[in-house]
Each structure stands twice: as C-alpha cells, then as structure tokens.
N, CA, C and O atoms as a CHARMM CRD file, in Angstrom:
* protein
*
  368
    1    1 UNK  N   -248.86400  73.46600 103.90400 PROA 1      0.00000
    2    1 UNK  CA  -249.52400  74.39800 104.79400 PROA 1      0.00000
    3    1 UNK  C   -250.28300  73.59400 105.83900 PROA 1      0.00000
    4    1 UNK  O   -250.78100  72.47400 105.72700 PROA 1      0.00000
    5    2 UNK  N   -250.25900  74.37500 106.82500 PROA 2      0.00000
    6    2 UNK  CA  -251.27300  73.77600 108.01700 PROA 2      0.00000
    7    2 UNK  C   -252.46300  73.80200 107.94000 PROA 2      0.00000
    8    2 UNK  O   -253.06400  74.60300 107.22400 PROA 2      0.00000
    9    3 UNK  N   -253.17000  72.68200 108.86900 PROA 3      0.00000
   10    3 UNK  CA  -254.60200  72.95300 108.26000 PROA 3      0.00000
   11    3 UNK  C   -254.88400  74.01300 109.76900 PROA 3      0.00000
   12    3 UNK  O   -254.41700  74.22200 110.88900 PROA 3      0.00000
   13    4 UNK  N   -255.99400  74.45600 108.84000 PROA 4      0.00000
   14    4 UNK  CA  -256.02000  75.82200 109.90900 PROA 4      0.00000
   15    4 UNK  C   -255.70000  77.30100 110.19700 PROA 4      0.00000
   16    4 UNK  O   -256.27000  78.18100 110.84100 PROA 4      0.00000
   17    5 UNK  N   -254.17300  77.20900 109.21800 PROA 5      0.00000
   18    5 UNK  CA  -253.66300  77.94400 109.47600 PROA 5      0.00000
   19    5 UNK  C   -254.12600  79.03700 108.40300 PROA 5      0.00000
   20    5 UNK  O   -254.38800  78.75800 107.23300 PROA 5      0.00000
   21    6 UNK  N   -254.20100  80.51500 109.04300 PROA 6      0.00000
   22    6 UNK  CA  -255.03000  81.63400 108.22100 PROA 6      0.00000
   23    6 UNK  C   -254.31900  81.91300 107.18400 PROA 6      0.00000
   24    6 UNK  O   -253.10800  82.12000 107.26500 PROA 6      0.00000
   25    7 UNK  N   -255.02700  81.95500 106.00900 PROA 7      0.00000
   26    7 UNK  CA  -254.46000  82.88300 104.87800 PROA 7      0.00000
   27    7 UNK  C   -254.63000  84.08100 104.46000 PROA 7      0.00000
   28    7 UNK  O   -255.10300  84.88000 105.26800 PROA 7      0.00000
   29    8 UNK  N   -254.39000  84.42000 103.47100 PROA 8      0.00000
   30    8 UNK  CA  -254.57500  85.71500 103.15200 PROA 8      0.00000
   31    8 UNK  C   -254.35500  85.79700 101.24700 PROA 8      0.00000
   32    8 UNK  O   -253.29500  85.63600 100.64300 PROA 8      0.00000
   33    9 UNK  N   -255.54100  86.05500 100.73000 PROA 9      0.00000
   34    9 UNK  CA  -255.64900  85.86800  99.11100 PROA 9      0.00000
   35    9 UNK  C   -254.69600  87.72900  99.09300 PROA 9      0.00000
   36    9 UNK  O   -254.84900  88.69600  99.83900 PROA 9      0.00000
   37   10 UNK  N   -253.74600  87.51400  97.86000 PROA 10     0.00000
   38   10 UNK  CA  -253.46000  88.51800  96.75600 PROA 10     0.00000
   39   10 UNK  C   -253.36400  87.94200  95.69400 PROA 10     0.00000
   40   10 UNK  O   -253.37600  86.78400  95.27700 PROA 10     0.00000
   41   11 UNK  N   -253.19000  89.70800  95.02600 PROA 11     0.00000
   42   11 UNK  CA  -252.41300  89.52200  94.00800 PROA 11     0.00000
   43   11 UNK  C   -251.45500  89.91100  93.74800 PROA 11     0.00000
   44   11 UNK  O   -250.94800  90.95500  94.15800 PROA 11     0.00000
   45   12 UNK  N   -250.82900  88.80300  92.68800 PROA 12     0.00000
   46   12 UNK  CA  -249.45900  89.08800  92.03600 PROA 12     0.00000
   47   12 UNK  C   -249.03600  88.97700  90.21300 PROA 12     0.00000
   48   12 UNK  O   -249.40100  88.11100  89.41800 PROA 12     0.00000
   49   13 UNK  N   -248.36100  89.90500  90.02400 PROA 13     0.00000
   50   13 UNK  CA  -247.93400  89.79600  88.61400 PROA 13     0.00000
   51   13 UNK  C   -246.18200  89.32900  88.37000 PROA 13     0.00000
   52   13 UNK  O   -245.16200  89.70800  88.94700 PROA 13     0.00000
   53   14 UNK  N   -246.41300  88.32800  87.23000 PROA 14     0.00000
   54   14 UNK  CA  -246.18200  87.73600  86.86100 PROA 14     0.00000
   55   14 UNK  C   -245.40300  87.74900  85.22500 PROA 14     0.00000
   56   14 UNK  O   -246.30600  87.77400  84.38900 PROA 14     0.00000
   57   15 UNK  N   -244.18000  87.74100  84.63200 PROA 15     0.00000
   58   15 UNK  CA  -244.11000  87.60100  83.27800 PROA 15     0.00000
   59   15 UNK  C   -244.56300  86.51900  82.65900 PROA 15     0.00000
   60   15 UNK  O   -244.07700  85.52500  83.19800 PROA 15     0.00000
   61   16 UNK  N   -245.35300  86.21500  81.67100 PROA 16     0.00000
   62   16 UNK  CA  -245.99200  85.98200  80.66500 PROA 16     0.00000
   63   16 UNK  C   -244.91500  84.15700  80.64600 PROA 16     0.00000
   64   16 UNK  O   -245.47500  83.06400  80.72100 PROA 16     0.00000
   65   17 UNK  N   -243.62300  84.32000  80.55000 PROA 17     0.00000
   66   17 UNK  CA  -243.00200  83.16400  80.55800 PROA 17     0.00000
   67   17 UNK  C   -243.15100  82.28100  82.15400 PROA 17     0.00000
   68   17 UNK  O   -243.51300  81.10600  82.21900 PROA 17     0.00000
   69   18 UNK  N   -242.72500  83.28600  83.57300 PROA 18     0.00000
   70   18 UNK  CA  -242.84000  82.65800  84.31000 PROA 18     0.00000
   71   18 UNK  C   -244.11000  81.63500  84.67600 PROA 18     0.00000
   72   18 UNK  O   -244.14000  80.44700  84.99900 PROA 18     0.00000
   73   19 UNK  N   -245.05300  82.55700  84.49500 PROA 19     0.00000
   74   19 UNK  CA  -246.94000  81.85200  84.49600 PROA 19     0.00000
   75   19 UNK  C   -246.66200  80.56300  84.06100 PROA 19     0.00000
   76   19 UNK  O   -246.54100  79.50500  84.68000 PROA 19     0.00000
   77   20 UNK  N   -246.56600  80.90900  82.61300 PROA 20     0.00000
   78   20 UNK  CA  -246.52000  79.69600  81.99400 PROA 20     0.00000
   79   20 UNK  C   -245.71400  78.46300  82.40200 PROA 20     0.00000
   80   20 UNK  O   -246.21000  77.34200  82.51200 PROA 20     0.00000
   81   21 UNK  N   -244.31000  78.79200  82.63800 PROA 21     0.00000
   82   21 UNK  CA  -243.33700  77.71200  83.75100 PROA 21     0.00000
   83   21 UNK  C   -244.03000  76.94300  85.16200 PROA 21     0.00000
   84   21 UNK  O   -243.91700  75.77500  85.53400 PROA 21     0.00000
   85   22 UNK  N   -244.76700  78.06700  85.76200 PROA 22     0.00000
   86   22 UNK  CA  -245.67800  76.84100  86.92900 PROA 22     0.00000
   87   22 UNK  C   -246.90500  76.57400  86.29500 PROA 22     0.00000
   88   22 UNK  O   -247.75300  76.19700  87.10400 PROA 22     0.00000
   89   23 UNK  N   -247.24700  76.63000  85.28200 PROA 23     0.00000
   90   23 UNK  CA  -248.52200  76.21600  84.95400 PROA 23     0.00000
   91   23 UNK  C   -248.44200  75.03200  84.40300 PROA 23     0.00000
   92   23 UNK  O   -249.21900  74.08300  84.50700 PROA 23     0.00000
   93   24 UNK  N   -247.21000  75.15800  83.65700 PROA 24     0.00000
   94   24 UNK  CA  -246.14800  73.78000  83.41700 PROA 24     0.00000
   95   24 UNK  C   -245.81200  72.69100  84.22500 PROA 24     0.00000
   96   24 UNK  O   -245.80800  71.52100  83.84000 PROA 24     0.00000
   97   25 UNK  N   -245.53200  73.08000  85.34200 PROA 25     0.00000
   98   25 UNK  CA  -245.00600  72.13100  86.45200 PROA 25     0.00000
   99   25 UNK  C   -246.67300  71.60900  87.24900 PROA 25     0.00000
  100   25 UNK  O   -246.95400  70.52000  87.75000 PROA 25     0.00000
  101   26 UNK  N   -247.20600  72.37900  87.16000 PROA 26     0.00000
  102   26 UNK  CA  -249.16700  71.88700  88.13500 PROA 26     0.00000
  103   26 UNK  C   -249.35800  70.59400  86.86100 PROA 26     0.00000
  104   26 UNK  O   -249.71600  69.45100  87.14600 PROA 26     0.00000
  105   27 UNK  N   -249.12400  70.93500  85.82000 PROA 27     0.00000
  106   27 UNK  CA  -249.69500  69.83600  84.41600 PROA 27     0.00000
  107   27 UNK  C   -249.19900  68.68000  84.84500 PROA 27     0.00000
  108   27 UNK  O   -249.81500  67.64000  85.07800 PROA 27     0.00000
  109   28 UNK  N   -248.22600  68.86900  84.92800 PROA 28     0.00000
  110   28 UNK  CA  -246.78000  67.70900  84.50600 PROA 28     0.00000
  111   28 UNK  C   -246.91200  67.03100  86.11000 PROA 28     0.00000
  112   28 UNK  O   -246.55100  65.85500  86.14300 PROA 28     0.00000
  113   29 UNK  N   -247.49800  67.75300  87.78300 PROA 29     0.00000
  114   29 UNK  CA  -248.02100  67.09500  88.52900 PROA 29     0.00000
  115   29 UNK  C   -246.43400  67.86900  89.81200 PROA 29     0.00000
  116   29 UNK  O   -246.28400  67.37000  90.92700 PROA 29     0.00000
  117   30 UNK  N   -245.78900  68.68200  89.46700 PROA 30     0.00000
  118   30 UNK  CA  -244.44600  68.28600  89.75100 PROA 30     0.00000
  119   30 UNK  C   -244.90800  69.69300  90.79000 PROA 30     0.00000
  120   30 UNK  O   -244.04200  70.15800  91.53000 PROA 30     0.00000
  121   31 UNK  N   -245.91200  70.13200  90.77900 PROA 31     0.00000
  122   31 UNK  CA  -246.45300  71.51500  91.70300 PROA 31     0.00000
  123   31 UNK  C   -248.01700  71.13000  91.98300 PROA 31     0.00000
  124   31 UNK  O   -248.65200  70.64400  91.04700 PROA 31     0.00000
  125   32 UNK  N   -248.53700  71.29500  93.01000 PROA 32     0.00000
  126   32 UNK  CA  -249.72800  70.80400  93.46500 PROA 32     0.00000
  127   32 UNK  C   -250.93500  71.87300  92.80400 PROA 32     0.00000
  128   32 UNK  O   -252.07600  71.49400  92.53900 PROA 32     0.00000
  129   33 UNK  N   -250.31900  73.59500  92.55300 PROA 33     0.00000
  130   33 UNK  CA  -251.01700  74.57300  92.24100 PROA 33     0.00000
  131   33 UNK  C   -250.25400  75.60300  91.60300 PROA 33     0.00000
  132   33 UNK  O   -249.03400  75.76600  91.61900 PROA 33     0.00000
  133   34 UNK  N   -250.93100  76.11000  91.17600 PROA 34     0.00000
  134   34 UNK  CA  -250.20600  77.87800  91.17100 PROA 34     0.00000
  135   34 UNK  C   -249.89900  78.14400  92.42200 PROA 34     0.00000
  136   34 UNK  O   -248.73100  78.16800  92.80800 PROA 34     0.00000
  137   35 UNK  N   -250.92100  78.37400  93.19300 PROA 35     0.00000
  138   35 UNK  CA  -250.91900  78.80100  94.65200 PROA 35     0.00000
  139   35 UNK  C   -249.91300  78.33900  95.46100 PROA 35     0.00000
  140   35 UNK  O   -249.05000  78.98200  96.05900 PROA 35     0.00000
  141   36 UNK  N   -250.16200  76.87200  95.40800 PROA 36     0.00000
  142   36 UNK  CA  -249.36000  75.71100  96.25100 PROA 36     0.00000
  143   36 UNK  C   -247.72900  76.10700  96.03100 PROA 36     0.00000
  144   36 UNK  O   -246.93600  76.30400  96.95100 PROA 36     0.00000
  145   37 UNK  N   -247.42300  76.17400  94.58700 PROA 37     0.00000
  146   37 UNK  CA  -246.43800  76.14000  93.97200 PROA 37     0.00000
  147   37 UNK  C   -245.87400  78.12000  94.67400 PROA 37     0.00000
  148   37 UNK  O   -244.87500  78.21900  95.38700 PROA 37     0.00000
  149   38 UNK  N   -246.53100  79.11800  94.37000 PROA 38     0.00000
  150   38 UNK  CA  -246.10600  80.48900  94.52800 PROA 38     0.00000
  151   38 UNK  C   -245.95500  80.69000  96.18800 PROA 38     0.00000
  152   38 UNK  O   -245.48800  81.72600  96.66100 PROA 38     0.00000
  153   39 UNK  N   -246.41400  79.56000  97.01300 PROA 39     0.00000
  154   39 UNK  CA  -246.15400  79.68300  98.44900 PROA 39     0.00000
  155   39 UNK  C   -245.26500  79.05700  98.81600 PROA 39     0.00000
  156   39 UNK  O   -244.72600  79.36800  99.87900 PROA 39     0.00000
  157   40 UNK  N   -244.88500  78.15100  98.19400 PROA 40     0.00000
  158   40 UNK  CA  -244.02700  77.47200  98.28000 PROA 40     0.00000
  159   40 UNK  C   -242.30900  78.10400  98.26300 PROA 40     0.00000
  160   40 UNK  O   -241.35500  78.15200  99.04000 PROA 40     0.00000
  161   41 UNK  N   -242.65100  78.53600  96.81500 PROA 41     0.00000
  162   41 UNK  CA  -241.53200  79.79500  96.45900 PROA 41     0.00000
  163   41 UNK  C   -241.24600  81.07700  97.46000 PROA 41     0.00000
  164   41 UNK  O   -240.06800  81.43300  97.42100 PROA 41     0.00000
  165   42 UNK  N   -241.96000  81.72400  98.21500 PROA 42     0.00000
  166   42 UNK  CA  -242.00900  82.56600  98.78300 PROA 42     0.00000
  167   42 UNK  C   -241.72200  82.23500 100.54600 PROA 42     0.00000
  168   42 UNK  O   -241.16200  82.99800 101.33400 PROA 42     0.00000
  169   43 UNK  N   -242.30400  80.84400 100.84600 PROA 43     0.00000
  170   43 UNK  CA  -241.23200  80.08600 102.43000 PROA 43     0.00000
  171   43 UNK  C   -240.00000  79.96200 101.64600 PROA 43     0.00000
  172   43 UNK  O   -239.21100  79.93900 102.59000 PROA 43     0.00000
  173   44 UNK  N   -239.20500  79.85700 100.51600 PROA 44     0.00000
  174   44 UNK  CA  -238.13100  79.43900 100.52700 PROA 44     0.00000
  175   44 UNK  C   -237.16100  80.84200 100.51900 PROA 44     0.00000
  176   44 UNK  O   -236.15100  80.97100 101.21200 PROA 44     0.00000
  177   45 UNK  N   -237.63600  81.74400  99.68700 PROA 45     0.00000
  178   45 UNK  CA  -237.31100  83.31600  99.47600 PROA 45     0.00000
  179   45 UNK  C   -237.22600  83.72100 100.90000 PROA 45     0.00000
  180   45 UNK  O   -236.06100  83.93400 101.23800 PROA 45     0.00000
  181   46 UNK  N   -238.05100  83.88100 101.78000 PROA 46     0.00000
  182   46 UNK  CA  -238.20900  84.08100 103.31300 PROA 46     0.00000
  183   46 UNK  C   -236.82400  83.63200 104.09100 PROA 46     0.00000
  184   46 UNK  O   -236.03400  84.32100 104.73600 PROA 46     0.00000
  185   47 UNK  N   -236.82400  82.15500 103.77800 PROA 47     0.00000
  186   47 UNK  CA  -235.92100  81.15400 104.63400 PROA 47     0.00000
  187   47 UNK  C   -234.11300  81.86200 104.29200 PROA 47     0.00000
  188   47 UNK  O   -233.08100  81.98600 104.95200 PROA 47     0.00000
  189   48 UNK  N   -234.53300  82.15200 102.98400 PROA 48     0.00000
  190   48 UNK  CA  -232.94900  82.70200 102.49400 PROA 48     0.00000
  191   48 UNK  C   -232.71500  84.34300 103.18100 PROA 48     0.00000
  192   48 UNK  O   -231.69100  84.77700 103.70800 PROA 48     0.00000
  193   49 UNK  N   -233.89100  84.97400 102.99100 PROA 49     0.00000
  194   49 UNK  CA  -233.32700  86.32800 103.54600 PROA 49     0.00000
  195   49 UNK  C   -232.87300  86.06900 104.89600 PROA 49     0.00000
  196   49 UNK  O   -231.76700  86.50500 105.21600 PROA 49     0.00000
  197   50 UNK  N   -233.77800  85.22300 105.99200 PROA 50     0.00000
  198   50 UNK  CA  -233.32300  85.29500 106.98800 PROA 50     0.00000
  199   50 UNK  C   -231.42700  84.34600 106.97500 PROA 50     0.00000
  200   50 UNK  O   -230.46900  84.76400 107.62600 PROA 50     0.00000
  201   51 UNK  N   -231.40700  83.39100 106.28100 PROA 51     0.00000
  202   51 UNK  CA  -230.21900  82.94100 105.69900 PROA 51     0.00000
  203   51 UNK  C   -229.08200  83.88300 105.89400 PROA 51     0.00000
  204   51 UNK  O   -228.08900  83.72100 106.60300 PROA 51     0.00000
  205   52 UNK  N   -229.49300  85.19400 104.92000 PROA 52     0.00000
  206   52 UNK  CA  -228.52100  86.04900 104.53600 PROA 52     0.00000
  207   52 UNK  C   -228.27000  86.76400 105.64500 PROA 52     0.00000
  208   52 UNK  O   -227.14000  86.76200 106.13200 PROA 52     0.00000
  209   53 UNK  N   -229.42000  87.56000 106.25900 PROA 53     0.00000
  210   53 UNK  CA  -229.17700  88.25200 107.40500 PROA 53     0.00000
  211   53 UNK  C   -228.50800  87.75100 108.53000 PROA 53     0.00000
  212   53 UNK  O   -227.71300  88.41500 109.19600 PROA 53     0.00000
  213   54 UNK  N   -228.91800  86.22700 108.81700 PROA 54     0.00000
  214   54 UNK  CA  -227.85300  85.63500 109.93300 PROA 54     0.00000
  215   54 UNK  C   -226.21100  85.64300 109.36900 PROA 54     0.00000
  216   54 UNK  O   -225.27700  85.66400 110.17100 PROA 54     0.00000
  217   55 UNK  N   -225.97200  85.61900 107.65500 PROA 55     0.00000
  218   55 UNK  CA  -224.78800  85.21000 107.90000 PROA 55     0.00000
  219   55 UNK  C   -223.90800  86.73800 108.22600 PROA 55     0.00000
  220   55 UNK  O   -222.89500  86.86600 108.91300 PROA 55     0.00000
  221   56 UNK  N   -224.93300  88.16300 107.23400 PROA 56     0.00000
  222   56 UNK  CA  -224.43200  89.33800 107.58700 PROA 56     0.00000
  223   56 UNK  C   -223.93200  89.21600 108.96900 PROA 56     0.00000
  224   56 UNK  O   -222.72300  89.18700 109.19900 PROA 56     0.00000
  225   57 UNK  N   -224.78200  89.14700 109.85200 PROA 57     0.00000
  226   57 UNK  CA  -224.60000  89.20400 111.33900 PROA 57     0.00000
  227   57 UNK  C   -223.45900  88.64700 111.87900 PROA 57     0.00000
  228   57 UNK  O   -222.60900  89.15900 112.60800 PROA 57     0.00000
  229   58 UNK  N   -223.55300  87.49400 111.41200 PROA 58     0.00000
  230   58 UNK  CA  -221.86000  87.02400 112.04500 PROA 58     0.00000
  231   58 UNK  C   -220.52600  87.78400 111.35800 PROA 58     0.00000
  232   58 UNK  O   -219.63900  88.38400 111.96500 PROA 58     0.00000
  233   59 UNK  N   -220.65200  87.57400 109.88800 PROA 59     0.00000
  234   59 UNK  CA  -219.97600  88.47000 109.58300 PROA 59     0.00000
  235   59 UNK  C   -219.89900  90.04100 110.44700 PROA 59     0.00000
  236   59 UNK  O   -218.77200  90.52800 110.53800 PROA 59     0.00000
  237   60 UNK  N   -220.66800  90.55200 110.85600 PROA 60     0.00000
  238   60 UNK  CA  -220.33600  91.96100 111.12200 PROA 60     0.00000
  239   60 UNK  C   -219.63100  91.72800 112.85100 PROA 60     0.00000
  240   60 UNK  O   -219.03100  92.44200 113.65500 PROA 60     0.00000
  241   61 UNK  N   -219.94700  90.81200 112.82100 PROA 61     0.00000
  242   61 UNK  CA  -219.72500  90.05100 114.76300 PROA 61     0.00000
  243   61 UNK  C   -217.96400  90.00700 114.25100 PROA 61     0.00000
  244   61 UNK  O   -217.24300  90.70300 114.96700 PROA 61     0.00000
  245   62 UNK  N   -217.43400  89.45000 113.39100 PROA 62     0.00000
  246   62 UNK  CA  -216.38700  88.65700 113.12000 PROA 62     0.00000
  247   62 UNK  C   -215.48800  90.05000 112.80400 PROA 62     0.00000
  248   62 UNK  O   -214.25900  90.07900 112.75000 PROA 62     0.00000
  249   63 UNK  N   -215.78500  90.42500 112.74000 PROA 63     0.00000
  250   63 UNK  CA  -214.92400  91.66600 112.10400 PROA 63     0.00000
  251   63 UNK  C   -215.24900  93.32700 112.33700 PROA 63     0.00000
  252   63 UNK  O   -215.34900  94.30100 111.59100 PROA 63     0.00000
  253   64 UNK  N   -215.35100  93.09700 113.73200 PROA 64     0.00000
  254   64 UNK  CA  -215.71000  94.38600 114.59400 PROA 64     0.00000
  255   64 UNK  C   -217.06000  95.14200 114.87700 PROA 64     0.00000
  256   64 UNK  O   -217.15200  96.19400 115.51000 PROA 64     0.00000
  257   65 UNK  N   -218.02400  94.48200 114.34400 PROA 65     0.00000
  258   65 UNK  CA  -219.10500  95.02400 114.70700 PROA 65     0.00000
  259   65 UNK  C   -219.94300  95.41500 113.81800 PROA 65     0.00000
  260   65 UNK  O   -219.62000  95.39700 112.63000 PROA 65     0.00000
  261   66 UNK  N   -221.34000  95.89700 114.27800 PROA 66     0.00000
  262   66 UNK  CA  -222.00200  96.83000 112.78500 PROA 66     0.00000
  263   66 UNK  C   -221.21000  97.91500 112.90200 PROA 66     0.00000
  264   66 UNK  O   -220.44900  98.38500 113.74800 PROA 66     0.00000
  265   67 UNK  N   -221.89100  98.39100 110.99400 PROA 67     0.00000
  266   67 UNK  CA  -221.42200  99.68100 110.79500 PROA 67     0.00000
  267   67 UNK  C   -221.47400 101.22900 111.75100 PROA 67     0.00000
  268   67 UNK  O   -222.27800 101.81700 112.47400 PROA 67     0.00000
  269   68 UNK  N   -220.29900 101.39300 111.31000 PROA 68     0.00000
  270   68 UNK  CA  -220.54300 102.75000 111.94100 PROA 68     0.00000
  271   68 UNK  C   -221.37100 103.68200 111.06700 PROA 68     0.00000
  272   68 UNK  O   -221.62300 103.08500 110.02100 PROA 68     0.00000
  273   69 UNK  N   -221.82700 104.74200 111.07300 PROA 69     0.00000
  274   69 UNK  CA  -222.41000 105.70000 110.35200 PROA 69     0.00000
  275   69 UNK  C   -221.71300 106.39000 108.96000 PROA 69     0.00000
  276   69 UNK  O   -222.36700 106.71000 107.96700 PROA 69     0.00000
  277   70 UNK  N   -220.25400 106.54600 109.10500 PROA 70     0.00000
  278   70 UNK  CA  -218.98400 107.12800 108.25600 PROA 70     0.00000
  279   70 UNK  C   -219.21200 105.58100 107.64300 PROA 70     0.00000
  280   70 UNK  O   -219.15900 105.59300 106.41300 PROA 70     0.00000
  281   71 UNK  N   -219.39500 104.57400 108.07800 PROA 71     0.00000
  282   71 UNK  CA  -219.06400 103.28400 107.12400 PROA 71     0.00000
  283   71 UNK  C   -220.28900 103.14200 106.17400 PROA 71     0.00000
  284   71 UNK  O   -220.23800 103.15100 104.94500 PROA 71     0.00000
  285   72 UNK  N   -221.34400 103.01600 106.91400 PROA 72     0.00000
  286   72 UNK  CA  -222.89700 102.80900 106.09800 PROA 72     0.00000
  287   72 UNK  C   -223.08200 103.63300 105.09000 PROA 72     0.00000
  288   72 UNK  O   -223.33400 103.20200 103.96400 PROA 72     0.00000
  289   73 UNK  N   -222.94000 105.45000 105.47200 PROA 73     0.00000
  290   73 UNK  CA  -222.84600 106.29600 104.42500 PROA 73     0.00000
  291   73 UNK  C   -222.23700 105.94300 103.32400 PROA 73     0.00000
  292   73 UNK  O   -222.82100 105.95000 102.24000 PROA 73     0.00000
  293   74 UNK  N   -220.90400 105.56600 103.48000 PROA 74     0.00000
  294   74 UNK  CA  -219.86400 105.24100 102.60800 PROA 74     0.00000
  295   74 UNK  C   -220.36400 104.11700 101.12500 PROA 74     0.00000
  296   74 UNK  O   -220.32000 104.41500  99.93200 PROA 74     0.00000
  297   75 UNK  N   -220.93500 102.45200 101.92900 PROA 75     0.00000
  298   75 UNK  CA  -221.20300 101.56600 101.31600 PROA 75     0.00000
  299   75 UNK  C   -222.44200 102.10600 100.91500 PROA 75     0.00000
  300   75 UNK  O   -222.59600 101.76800  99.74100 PROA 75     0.00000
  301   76 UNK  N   -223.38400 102.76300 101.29300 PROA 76     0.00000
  302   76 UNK  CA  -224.92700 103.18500 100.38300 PROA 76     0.00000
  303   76 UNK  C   -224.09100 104.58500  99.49800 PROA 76     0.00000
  304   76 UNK  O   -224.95200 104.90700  98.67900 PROA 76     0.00000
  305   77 UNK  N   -223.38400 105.13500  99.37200 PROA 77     0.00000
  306   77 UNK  CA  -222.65500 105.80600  98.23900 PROA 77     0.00000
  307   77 UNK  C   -222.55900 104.73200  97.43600 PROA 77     0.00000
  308   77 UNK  O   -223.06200 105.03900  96.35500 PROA 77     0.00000
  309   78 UNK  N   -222.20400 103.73900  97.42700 PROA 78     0.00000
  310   78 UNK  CA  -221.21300 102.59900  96.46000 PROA 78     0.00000
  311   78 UNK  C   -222.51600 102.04700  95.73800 PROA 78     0.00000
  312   78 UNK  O   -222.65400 102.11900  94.51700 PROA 78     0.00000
  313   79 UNK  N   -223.72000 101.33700  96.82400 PROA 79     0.00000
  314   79 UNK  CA  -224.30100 100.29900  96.45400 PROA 79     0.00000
  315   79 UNK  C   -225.80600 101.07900  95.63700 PROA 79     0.00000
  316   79 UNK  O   -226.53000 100.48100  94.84100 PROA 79     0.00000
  317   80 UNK  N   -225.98800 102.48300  96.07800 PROA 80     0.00000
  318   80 UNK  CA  -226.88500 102.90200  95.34200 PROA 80     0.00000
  319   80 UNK  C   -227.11700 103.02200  93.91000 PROA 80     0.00000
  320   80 UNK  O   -226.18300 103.18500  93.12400 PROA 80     0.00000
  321   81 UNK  N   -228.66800 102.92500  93.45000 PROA 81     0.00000
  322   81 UNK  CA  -228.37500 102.57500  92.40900 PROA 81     0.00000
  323   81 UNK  C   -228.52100 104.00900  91.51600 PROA 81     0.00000
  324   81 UNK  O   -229.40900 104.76000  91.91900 PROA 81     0.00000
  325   82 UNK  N   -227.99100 104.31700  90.72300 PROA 82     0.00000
  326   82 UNK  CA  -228.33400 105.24700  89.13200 PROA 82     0.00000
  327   82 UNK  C   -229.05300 105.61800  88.94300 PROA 82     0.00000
  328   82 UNK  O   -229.86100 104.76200  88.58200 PROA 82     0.00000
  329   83 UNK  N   -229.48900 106.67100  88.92500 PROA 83     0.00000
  330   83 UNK  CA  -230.81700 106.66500  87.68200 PROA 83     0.00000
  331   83 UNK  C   -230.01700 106.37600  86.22200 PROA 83     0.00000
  332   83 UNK  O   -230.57600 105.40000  85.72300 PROA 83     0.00000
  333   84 UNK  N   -229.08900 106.77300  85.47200 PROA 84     0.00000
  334   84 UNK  CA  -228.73800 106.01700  84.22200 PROA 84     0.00000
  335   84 UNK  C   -228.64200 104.84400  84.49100 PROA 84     0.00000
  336   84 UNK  O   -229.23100 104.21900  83.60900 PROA 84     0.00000
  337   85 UNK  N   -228.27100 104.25700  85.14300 PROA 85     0.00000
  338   85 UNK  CA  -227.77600 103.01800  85.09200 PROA 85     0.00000
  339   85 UNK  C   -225.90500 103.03400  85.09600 PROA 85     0.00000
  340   85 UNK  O   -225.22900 102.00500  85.08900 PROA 85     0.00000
  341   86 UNK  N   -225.59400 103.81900  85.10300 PROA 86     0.00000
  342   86 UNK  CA  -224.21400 103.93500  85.81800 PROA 86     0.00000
  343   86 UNK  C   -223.75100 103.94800  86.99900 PROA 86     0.00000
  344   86 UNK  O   -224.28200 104.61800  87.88500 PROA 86     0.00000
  345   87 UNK  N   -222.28000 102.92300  87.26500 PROA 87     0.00000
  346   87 UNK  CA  -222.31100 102.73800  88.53300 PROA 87     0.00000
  347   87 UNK  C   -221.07100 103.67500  88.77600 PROA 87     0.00000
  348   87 UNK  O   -220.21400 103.73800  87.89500 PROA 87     0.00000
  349   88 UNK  N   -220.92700 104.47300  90.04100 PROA 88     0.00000
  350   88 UNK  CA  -220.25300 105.08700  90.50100 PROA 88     0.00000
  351   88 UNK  C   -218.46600 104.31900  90.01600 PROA 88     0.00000
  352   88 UNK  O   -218.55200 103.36200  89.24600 PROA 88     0.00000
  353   89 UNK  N   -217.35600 104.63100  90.34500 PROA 89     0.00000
  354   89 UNK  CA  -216.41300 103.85700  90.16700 PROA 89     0.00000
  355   89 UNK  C   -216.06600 104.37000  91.97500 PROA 89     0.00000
  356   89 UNK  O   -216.59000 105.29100  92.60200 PROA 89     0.00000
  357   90 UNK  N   -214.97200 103.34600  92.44900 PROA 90     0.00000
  358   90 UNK  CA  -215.09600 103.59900  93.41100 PROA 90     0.00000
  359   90 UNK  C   -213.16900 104.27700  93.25700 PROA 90     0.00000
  360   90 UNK  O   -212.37900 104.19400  92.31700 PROA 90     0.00000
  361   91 UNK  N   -213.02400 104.91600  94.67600 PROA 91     0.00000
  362   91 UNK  CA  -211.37700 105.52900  94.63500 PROA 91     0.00000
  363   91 UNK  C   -211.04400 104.84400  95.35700 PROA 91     0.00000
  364   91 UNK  O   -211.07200 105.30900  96.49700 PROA 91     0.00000
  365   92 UNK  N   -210.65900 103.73800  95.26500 PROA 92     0.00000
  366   92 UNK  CA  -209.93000 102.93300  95.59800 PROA 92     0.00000
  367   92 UNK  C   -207.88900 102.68600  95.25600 PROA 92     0.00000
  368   92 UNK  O   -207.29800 101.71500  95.72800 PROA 92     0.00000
C-alpha cells in the first residue's frame, strides 16, 4: 500500500479454518498481517474480475457483438440459480 493512501476499516467474516490459514501464514512471516494479507487477496480478486471482463469483451467483439436481449434472456434462463438446487436441463 501507499503511504498516504486513504483507507477504509471493515468488517469481514470469515470460516473458522480460513482465519486460522492467514493467521498461519502472519506466524510463519509468509503474510505481513491479517490485514496486509486480506488486501492483498482482494487487489488480486479485483485484478481477475477485471481479467475476466476484458476477456468477456473480446470474446463478445470476436463473435458478433454483445448480447442481444432474446440471447441474455436465454443464458440468465440457463445460468440462474434454483432455489432446490436443481439445474434446469437445457433443450439442446
């Protein structure tokens, strides 16, 4: 982090194993903090969505464009999720 640069304290929860895994790594020296370590994680999470979204983008460039409306409808039919936990089958 920059010096200088503003933060902003939350909170976050955590499973009981993960905690323990960076609390593991701050010991052992291999993470500077919890903090250090959970910001760390979260520029890299960041770096990937934008990752993903650039590659969507070309992809949708490469192969005619964004969705149309009849298309989007279509794939949020498919990709939504359950309330059981059953996934649609598709008619293919």
């Amino acid at each position: 982090m920059a010096i200088g640069m503003a933060t902003k304290k939350v909170t976050i929860t955590l499973d009981d194993e993960q905690f323990e895994a960076v609390r593991k790594l701050v010991r052992s020296g291999a993470a500077s903090s919890v903090s250090g370590f959970i910001q760390h994680a979260v520029g890299i999470a960041l770096n990937d969505v934008a990752g993903w979204g650039a590659m969507l983008d070309q992809a949708l460039e490469d192969t005619g464009g964004p969705l149309t409306k009849k298309e989007r409808a279509w794939a949020d039919s498919i990709l939504k999720a359950r309330p059981n936990g059953k996934r649609r089958r598709s008619a293919a």
